[in-house]
Steps between C-alpha positions, in 0.01 A plus 500: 500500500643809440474870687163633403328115518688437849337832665145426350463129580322331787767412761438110489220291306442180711367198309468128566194295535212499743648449903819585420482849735497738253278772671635409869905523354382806301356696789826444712754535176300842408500635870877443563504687127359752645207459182195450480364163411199376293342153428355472178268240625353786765479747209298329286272390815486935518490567154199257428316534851481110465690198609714288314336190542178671420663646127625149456173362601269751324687608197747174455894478466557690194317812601678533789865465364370780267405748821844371696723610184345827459572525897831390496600699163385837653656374876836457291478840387412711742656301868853574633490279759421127571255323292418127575291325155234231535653185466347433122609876401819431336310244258339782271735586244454812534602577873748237446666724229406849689764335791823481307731758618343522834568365802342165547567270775346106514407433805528095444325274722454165464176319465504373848531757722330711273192310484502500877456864495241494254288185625236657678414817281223571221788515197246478211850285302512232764130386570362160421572112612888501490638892582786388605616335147322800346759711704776305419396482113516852452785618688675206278321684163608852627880476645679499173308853396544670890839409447587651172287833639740546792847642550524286807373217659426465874460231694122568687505261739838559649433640791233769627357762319755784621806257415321463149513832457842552628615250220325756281690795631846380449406371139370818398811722671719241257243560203511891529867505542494315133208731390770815574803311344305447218368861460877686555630230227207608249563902610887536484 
């Protein structure tokens, strides 16, 4: 990224599939920022004045990939700070293409422990007989694309939320020293 794109982009994009911490490590990350932080899960929730499960529900899968890109393109644009994506963001060409020469962490989980976090909630991807293989299945389908999204990959479940986003910390000091190397060899 170079000057002008450094100073206008959101501080840290979080991505990574559903129970992976995103909003929890993205609140602490963007407080010892000193940023603000937004979910794009919670925006669309305020943008809408409905829930997801009740877009997936009422208006099906499709329609509501088409409200969460329009949230996350204009989020992109306009947010400094933290921004944690729905785990099924990064699947939409479109914000998967809008994220290159940002700063986008994977918060990796693996199906496991991420399904324990996830068991007992209303996630409109994960109902039905077997959730658990339904979990597993599309964390499988999705970790090759979160991957190829993100400038680094952190291990979610390696400790506690606040360790997480220590992790984050140091990887983004090392990132924006590159980011500055990067812009003096492109400026002298």
């Amino acid at each position: 990224m170079t000057g002008d794109r450094v100073d206008r982009a959101p501080s840290a994009v979080l991505i990574g599939f559903m129970g992976a911490g995103k909003s929890t490590v993205g609140r602490i990350l963007a407080d010892r920022l000193g940023v603000d932080f937004i979910d794009t899960d919670t925006e669309i929730v305020r943008t809408t004045g409905r829930s997801i499960p009740d877009i997936f529900t009422t208006d099906g899968p499709q329609r509501f990939r088409e409200i969460e890109c329009d949230v996350v393109l204009g989020v992109l644009r306009t947010h400094r700070g933290v921004i944690a994506l729905g785990g099924g963001a990064v699947m939409t060409p479109a914000i998967e293409s809008a994220l290159a020469g940002h700063r986008v962490i994977y918060l990796r989980i693996d199906a496991d422990a991420g399904f324990a976090r996830v068991a007992d909630s209303d996630r409109p991807l994960i109902v039905g007989d077997d959730p658990q293989t339904r979990y597993a299945d599309l964390l499988a389908e999705r970790d090759a694309t979160y991957t190829r999204a993100a400038v680094f990959t952190v291990d979610a479940a390696a400790g506690d939320a606040g360790t997480v986003a220590d992790e984050i910390l140091t990887e983004l000091a090392h990132a924006l020293v590159g980011e500055r190397v990067g812009e003096r060899a492109v400026n002298s």
